[in-house]
C-alpha positions as CSV (number, residue, x, y, z in Angstrom):
1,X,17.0,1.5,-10.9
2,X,19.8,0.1,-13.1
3,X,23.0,-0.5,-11.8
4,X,25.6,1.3,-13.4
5,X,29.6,0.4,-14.4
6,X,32.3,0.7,-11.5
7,X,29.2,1.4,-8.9
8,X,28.0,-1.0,-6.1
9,X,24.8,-0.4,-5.7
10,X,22.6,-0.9,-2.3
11,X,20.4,-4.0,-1.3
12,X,16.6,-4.0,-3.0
13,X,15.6,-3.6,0.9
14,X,18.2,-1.2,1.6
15,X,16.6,1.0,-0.9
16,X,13.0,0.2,0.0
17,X,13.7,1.2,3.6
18,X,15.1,4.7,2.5
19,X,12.1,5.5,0.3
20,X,9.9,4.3,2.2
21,X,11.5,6.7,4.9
22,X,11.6,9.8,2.2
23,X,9.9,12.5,2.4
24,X,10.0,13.6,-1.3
25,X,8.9,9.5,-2.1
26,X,5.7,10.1,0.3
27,X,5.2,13.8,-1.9
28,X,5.2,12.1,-5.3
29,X,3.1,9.0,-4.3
30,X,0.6,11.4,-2.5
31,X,0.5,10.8,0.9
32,X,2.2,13.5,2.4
33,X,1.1,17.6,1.7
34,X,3.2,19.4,-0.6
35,X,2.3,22.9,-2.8
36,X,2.3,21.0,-6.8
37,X,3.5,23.7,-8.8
38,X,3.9,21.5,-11.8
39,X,3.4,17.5,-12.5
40,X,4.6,15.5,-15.2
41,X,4.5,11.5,-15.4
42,X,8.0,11.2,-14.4
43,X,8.5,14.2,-11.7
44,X,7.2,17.1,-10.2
45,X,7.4,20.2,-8.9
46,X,6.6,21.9,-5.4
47,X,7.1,24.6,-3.2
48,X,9.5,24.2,-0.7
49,X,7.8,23.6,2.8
50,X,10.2,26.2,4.5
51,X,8.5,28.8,1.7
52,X,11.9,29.0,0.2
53,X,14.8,32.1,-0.3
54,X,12.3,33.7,-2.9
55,X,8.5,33.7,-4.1
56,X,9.5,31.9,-7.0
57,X,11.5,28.9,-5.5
58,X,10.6,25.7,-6.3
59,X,11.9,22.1,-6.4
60,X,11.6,19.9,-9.2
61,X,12.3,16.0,-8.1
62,X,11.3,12.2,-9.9
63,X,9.0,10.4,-8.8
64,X,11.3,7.6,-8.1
65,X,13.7,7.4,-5.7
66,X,17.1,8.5,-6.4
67,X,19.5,9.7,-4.0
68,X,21.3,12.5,-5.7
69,X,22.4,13.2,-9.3
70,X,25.4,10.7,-9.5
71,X,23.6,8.1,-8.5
72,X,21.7,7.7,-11.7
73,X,22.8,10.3,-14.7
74,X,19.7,9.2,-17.1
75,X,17.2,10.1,-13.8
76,X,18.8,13.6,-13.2
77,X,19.1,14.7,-17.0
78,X,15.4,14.4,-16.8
79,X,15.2,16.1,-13.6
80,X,17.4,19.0,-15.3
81,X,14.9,19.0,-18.9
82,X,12.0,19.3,-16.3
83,X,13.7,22.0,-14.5
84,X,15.0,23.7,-17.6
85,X,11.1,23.8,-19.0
86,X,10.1,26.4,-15.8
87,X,13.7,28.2,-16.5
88,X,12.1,28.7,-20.0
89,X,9.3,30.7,-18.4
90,X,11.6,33.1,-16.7
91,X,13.7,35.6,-17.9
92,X,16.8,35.0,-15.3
93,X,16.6,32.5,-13.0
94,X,19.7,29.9,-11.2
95,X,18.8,25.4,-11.3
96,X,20.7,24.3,-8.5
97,X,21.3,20.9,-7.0
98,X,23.5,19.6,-4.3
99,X,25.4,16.2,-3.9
100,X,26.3,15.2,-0.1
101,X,26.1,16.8,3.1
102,X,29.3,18.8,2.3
103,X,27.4,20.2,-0.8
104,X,24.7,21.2,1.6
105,X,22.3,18.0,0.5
106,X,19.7,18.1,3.6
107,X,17.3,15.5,1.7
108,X,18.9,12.5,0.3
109,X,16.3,12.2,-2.8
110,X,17.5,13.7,-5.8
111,X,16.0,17.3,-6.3
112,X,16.8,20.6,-8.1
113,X,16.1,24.1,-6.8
114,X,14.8,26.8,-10.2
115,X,14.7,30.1,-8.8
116,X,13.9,33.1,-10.6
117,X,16.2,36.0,-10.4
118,X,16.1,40.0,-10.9
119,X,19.3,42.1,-11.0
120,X,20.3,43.2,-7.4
121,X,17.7,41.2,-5.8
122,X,20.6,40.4,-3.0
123,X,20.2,36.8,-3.0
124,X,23.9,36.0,-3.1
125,X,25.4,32.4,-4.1
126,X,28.3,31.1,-2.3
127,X,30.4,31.7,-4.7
128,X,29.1,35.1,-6.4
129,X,31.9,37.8,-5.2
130,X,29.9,39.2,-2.7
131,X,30.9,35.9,-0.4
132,X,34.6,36.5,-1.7
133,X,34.6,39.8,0.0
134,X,33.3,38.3,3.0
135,X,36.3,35.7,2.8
136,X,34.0,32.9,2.2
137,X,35.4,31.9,-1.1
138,X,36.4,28.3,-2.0
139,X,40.0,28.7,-3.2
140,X,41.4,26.4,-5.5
141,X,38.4,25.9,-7.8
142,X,38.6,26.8,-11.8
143,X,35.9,28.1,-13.2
């Protein structure tokens, strides 16, 4: 990883502990089960373990260890081209990626959701309007 202007990074053994520790680190070296949708030499994709919110979810991740999309822009543009060639396949489908626990980030190695999408298949978004009538909108955010 290179560091980057204006950001501090973490020790070399900082960072070794928390992939070593990563569960997406241990999927991409091999060594722990996963469902491999799709594998390129710089990512891959999988099933989610939990089955995911539709038959079509998967997440697409590097190989290397990177916490989440800020931390390294030129790592998660390729994330995004990989995740953008299965959006290609589908006719309507959401890439979605979270930064932080506030963001809803539950595993701290960069990784984006593609799911495919049908009209009224009622998988709502949080902030699609069927969460604003339910008074679970963010206010104060421009589109």
């Amino acid at each position: 990883m290179t560091p980057h202007d204006g950001k501090s990074q973490p020790s070399p053994a900082l960072m070794q502990t928390e992939a070593e520790n990563c569960v997406f680190c241990a999927i991409a070296a091999g060594t722990s089960p996963a469902v491999i949708v799709r594998e390129w030499p710089d990512a891959l994709a999988v099933r989610p373990r939990s089955g995911g919110v539709n038959a079509s979810h998967v997440l697409v991740m590097p190989r290397v260890h990177v916490e989440d999309a800020g931390e390294d822009p030129d790592v998660a543009a390729l994330v995004m081209r990989r995740a953008a060639e299965l959006m290609a396949e589908r006719p309507a489908a959401n890439i979605i990626t979270s930064k932080g626990e506030a963001a809803t980030q539950s595993v701290f190695h960069l990784h984006v959701h593609v799911l495919s999408r049908e009209a009224g298949d009622g998988l709502p978004l949080p902030w699609t309007p069927q969460q604003e009538e339910s008074g679970a909108a963010v206010s104060g955010v421009a589109a």
